[in-house]
N, C-alpha and C positions, 0 to 999 in steps of 0.2 A: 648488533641488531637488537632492538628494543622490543617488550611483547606486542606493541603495535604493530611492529615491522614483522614479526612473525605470523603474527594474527594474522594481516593482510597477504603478503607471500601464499603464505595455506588455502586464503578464500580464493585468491587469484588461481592457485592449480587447480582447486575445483571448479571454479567458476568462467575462468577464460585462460586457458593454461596457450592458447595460439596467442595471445595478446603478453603472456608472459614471456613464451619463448622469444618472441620479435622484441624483448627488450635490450639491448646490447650489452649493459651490465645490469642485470637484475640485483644482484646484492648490493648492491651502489645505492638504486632506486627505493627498493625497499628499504634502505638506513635510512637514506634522506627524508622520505614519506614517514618512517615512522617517527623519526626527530619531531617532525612539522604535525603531525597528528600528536605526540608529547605537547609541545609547544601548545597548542592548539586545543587541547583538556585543559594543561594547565590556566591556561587565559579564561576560557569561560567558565573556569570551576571556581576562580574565584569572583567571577563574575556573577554567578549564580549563589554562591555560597551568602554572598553580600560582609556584613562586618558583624563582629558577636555582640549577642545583648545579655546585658549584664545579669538579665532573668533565667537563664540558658547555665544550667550544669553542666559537669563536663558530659556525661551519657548525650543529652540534649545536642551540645557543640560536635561529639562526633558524629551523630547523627546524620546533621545537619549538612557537615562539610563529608561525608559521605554520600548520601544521597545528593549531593550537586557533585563532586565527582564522576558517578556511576552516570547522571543524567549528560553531562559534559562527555563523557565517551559514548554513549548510544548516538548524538548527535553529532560529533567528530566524524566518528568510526562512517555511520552515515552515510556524511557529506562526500569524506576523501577515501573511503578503503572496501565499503560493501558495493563490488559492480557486478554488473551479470556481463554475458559475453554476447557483444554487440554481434558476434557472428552467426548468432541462432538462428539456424533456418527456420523461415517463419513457421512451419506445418507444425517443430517442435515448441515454438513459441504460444502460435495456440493450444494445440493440447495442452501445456501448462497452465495458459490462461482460464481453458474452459476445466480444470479440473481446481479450480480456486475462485471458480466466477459467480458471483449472485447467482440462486438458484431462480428457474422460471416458476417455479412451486409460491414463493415468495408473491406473486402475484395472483398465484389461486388462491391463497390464505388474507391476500389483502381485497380480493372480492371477495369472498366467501360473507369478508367481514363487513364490508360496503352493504351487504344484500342483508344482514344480520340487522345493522343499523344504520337505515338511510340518511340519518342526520348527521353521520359523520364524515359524510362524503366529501372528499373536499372543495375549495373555492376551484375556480376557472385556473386561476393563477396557477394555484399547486399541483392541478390535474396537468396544466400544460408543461409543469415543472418536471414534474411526476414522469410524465412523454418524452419530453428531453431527455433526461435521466437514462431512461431505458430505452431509447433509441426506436419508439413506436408513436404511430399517431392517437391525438387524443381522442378520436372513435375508436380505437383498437382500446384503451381501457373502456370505453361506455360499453363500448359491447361485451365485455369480459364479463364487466358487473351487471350487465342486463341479462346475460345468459343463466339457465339453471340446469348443471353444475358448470362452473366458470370453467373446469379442466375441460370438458368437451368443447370450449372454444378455442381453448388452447390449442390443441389437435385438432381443431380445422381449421386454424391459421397457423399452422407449425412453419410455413413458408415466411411469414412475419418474423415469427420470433428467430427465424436460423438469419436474416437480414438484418437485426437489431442486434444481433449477438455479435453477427461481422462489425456491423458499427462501432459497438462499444468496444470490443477488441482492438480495432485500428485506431480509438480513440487514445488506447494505453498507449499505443506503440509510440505515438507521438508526441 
């Protein structure tokens, strides 16, 4: 087993250790997987790495072909070995989500700043962009930025915001 295959094996105990045990030969899988995740650095690393220039010292050249390396396993690793565990009861799903999720603060510092300078307000476009984004209607910013302090609108639409939060949440999920 190769440090890939180990790498992975380890995330998977932590990570979805029921999806580990239902594998019938795990050491099998994890060899094969980390072959193909080898395989799979080696091909984009020299992909990335490209061909040397004749400008390029050796410090320069390993640089070079390191740093596409390390970038070739962040993207492998990724694609085929970082999974979370498809089994997470949603309740512990969100709480994770909401303890990583844009803060709703984000939007009283971004009217504070609206109301600071009204020329920077944005187009229609990006306000409705803006709405999308955050999973609220574009009155629900006018009024944010129309209010003085925007946090006391906050807290009397707090039923808004726990709606857009659900939104954005179910939007990760799938």
């Amino acid at each position: 087993m190769n440090k890939y295959a180990a790498a992975a094996r380890a995330h998977w105990e932590k990570t979805a250790p029921t999806r580990l045990h239902a594998l019938e030969n795990p050491e099998e899988f994890f060899t094969n997987l980390g072959l193909q995740v080898q395989a799979e650095v080696s091909d984009l690393t020299a992909m990335l790495a490209g061909t040397r220039s004749s400008e390029q010292n050796y410090l320069q050249e390993v640089a070079r072909l390191v740093t596409a390396r390390r970038i070739a396993e962040e993207v492998v690793m990724a694609q085929l070995v970082w999974i979370g565990d498809p089994e997470l009861p949603l309740e512990q799903a969100r709480e994770e989500w909401e303890q990583t999720r844009t803060s709703d603060d984000n939007l009283v510092t971004w009217a504070e700043r609206m109301q600071d300078s009204p020329d920077l307000m944005p187009s229609t476009v990006e306000l409705e962009q803006m709405a999308a984004d955050w999973a609220v209607p574009v009155t629900f910013l006018e009024g944010l930025v129309a209010t003085e302090p925007p946090r006391d609108y906050l807290r009397e639409n707090e039923a808004v915001l726990q709606e857009a939060a659900t939104i954005r949440f179910l939007r990760e999920l799938s």
